[in-house]
MARVO-752703 format. One record per residue (C-alpha): x, y, z; residue in three letters. Coordinates in Angstrom, 3 decimals, padded with zeros to 6 digits, always signed. Layout:
<nuvos>
+----------+----------+----------+---------+
|        X |        Y |        Z | residuo |
+----------+----------+----------+---------+
|        X |        Y |        Z |     Ala |
...
+----------+----------+----------+---------+
</nuvos>
This chain:
<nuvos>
+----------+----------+----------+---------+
|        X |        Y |        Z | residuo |
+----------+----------+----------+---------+
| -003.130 | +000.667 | +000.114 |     Unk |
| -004.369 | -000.275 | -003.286 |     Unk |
| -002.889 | +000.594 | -006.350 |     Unk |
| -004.502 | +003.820 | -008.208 |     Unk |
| -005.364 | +004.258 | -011.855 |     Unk |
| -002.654 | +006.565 | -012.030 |     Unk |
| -000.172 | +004.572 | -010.592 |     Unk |
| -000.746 | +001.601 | -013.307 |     Unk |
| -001.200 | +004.186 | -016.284 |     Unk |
| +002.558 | +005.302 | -014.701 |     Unk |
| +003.933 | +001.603 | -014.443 |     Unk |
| +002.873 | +001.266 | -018.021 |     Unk |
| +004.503 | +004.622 | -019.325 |     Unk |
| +007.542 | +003.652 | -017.750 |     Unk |
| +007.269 | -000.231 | -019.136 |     Unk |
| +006.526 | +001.311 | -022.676 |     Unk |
| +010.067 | +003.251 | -022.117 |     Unk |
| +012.011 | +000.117 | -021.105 |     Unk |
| +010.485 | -001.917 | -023.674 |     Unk |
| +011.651 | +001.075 | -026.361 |     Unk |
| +015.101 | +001.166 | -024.821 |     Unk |
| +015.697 | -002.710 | -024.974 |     Unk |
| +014.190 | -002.807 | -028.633 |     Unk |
| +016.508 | +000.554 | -029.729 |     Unk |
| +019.562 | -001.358 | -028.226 |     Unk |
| +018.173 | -004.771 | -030.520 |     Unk |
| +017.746 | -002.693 | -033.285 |     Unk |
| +021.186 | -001.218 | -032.941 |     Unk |
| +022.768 | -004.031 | -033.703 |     Unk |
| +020.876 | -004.727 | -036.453 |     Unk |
| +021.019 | -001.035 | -038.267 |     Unk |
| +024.026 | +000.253 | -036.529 |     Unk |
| +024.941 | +003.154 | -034.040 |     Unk |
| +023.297 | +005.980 | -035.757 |     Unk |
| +019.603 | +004.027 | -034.746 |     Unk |
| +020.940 | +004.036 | -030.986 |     Unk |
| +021.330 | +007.820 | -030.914 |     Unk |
| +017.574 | +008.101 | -031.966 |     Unk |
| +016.365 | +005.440 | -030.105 |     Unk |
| +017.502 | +006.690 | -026.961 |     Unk |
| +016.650 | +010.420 | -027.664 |     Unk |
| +012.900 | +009.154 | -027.875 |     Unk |
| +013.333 | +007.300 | -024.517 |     Unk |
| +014.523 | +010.255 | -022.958 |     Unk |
| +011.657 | +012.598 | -024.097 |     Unk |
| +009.591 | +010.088 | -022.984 |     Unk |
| +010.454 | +009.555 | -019.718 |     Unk |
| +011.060 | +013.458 | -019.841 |     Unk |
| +007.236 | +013.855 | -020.531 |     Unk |
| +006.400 | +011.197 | -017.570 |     Unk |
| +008.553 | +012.959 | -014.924 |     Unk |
| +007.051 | +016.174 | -016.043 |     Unk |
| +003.753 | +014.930 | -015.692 |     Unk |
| +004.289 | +013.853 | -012.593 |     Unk |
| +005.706 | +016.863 | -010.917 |     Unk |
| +002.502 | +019.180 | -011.953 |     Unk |
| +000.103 | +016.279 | -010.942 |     Unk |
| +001.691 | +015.141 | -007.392 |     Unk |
| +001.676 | +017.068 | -004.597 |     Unk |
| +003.955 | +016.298 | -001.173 |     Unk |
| +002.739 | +016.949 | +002.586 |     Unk |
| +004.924 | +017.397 | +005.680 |     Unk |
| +005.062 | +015.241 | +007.968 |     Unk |
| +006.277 | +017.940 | +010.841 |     Unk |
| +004.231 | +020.643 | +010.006 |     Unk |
| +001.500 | +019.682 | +007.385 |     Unk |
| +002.499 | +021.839 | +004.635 |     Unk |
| +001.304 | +021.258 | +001.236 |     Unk |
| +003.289 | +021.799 | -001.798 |     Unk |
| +004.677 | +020.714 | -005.231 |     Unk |
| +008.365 | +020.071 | -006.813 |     Unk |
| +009.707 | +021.169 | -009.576 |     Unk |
| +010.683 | +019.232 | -012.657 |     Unk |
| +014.205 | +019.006 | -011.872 |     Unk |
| +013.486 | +018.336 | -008.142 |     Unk |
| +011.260 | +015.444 | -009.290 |     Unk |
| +013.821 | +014.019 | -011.793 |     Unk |
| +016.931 | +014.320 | -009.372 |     Unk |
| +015.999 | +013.777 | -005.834 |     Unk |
| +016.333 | +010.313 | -004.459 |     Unk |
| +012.962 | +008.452 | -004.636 |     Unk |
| +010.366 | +005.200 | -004.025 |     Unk |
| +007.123 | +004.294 | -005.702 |     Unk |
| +005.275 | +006.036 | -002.884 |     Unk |
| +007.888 | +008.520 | -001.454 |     Unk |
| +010.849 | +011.311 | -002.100 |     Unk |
| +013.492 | +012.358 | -000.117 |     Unk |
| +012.630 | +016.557 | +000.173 |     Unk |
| +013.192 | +019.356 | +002.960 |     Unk |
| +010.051 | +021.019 | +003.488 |     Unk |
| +009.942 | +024.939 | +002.284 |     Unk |
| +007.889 | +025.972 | +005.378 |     Unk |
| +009.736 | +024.137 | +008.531 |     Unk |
| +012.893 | +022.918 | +006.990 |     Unk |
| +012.518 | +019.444 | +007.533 |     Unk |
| +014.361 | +016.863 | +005.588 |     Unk |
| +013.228 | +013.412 | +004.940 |     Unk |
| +011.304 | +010.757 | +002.833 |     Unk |
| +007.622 | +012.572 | +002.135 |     Unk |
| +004.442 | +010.868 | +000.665 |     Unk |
| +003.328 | +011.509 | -002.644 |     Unk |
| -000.374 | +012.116 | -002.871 |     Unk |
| -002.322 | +013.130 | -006.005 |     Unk |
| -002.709 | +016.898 | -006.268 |     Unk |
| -006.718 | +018.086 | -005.730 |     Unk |
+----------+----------+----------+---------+
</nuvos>
């Protein structure tokens, strides 16, 4: 399956954030532990703002019974995940396992 535009703006968001998080622990060093604190309050809102994002602009289909619905922030953030896939129990049959993400129409 090739790669969307979304995924790669995604890839980048989240390469922006590690990029910020490994300059912020450079700059530490350099400045001293008061930069760190800021530094990695930034990288937190944004990869905050990404997972948010995400949640209102992914959707998730069963597998069992073809149901078609959407996580919440928090869901997004904490359950386990891939690229392509989370691990989620379905709200309409109650089955648990690794769904597809598909962009929301």
């Amino acid at each position: 399956m090739p790669i969307s535009w979304t995924q790669t703006k995604r890839s980048s968001i989240v390469g922006l954030a590690a990029v910020l998080l490994i300059a912020t622990l450079g700059c530490a060093f350099l400045v001293g532990p008061q930069f760190i604190r800021i530094g990695l309050i930034v990288v937190l809102l944004l990869l905050s703002l990404v997972v948010y994002r995400h949640s209102r602009r992914t959707e998730y289909e069963c597998p069992q019974c073809h149901n078609i619905f959407q996580v919440s922030f928090f869901t997004d953030l904490l359950s386990p995940h891939f690229p392509d896939r989370k691990l989620l129990t379905c709200r309409s049959c109650g089955h648990t396992g690794f769904f597809h993400a598909r962009a929301r129409h």
